[in-house]
C-alpha positions as CSV (number, residue, x, y, z in Angstrom):
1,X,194.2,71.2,121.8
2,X,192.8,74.5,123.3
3,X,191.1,77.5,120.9
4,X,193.7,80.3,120.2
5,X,190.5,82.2,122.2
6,X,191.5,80.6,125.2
7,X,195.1,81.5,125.6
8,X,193.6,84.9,126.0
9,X,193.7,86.4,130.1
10,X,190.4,87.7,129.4
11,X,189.4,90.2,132.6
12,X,186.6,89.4,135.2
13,X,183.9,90.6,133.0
14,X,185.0,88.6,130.2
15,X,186.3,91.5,128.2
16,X,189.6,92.4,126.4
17,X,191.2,96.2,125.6
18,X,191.9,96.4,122.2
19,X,194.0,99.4,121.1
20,X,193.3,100.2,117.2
21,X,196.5,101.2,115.0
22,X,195.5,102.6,111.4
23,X,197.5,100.5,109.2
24,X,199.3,102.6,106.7
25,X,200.1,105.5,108.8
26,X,200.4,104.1,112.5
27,X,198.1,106.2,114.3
28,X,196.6,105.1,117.0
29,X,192.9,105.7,116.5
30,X,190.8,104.6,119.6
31,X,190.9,101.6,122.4
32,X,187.5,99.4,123.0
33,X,186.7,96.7,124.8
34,X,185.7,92.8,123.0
35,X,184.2,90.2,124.4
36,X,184.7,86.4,122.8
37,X,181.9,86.9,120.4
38,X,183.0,90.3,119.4
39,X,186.5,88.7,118.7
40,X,185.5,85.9,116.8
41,X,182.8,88.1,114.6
42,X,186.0,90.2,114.0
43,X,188.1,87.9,113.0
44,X,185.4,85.9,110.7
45,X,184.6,88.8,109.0
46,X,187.1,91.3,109.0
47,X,185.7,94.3,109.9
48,X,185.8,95.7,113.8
49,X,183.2,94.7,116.4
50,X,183.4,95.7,119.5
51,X,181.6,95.5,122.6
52,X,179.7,98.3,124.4
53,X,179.9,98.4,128.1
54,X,177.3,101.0,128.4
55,X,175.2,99.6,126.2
56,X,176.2,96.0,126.9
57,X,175.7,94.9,123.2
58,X,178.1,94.4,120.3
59,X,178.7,97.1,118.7
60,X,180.3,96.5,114.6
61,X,182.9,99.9,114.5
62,X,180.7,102.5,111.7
63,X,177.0,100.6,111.6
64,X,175.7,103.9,111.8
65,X,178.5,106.5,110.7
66,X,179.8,104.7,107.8
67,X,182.8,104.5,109.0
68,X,184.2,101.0,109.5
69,X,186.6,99.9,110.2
70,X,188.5,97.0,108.2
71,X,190.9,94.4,110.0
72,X,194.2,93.5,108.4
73,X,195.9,92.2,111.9
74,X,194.6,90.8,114.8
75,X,197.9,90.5,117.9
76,X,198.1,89.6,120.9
77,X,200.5,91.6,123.6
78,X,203.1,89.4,126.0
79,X,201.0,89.0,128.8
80,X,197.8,87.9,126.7
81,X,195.7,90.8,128.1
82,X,195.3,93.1,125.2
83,X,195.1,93.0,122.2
84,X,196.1,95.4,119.0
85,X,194.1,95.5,115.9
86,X,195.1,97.4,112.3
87,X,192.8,98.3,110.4
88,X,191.9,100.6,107.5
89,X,189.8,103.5,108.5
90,X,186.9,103.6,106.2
91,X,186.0,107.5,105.8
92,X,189.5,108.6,107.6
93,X,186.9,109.2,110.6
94,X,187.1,106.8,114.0
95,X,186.1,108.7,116.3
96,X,182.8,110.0,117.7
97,X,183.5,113.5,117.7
98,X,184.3,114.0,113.7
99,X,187.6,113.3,113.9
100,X,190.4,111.1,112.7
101,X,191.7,109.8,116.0
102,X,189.8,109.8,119.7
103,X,193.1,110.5,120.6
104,X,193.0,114.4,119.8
105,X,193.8,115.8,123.4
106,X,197.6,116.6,124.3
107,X,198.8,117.4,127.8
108,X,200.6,121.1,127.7
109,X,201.5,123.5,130.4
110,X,198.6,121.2,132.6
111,X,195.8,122.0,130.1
112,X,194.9,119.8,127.4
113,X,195.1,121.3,124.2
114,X,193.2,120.0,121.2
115,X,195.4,118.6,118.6
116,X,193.2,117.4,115.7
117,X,190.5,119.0,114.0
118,X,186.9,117.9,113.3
119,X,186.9,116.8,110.0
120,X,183.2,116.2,109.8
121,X,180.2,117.6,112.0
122,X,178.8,114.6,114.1
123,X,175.7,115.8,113.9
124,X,176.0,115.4,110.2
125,X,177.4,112.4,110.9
126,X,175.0,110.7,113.3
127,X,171.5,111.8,111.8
C-alpha cells in the first residue's frame, strides 16, 4: 500500500504550497512551501515546519519569534498539489513584519493599500 506522502503531486523541486487558515477565525495567515520531511515533522509533532527556499533548510514556524504555529488540520486540495493547514497562531503574530496576517496589502484604485496594522515592532521581535 503506498504512504498517504505519496499521493501527493509534489513539484519538481520536491516541494508543496501550503496555504495557512487560522483556525477559529478563518484568516488566511501566510502560504510556504514543505518539503516531505517538513510535512512529516509537521504532522508528528503538530506544530508548523516549513521549508525555506532561500535558505534551503527547514524552517519550524516561530523558532525565533515565539510565535508558532500549532496544527489542528492537515488537507489536501483536489488535484493533490497543495495543501491547507489550520492552525492556532501562537502570539496572534504570523507574519514577519509584526503583524497578524502576511496578507495585509489590498488592491484599491491600482495602489495597494495597507490593511492591517503592526501589532508588534519586528525589531522587537527579532532581536
Amino acid at each position: 500500500m503506498a504512504s498517504w506522502l505519496d499521493e501527493i503531486k509534489w513539484n519538481k523541486d520536491g516541494l508543496i504550497p501550503v496555504i495557512v487558515q487560522e483556525s477559529n477565525s478563518l484568516k488566511i495567515l501566510m502560504h510556504a512551501w514543505m518539503n516531505r520531511e517538513a510535512l512529516v515533522k509537521t504532522h508528528e509533532d503538530g506544530v508548523a515546519v516549513y521549508w525555506s527556499r532561500s535558505r534551503q533548510s527547514l524552517w519550524t514556524k516561530g523558532e525565533t519569534s515565539g510565535h508558532i504555529q500549532k496544527v489542528e488540520s492537515i488537507s489536501l486540495d483536489c488535484d493533490a498539489d497543495t495543501i491547507l493547514l489550520t492552525v492556532k497562531q501562537e502570539g496572534g503574530i504570523a507574519c514577519h513584519t509584526g503583524r497578524h496576517s502576511c496578507f495585509y496589502r489590498r488592491l484599491v484604485d491600482e495602489k495597494w493599500d495597507i490593511t492591517e496594522a503592526i501589532i508588534k515592532d519586528p525589531k522587537e521581535i527579532y532581536q
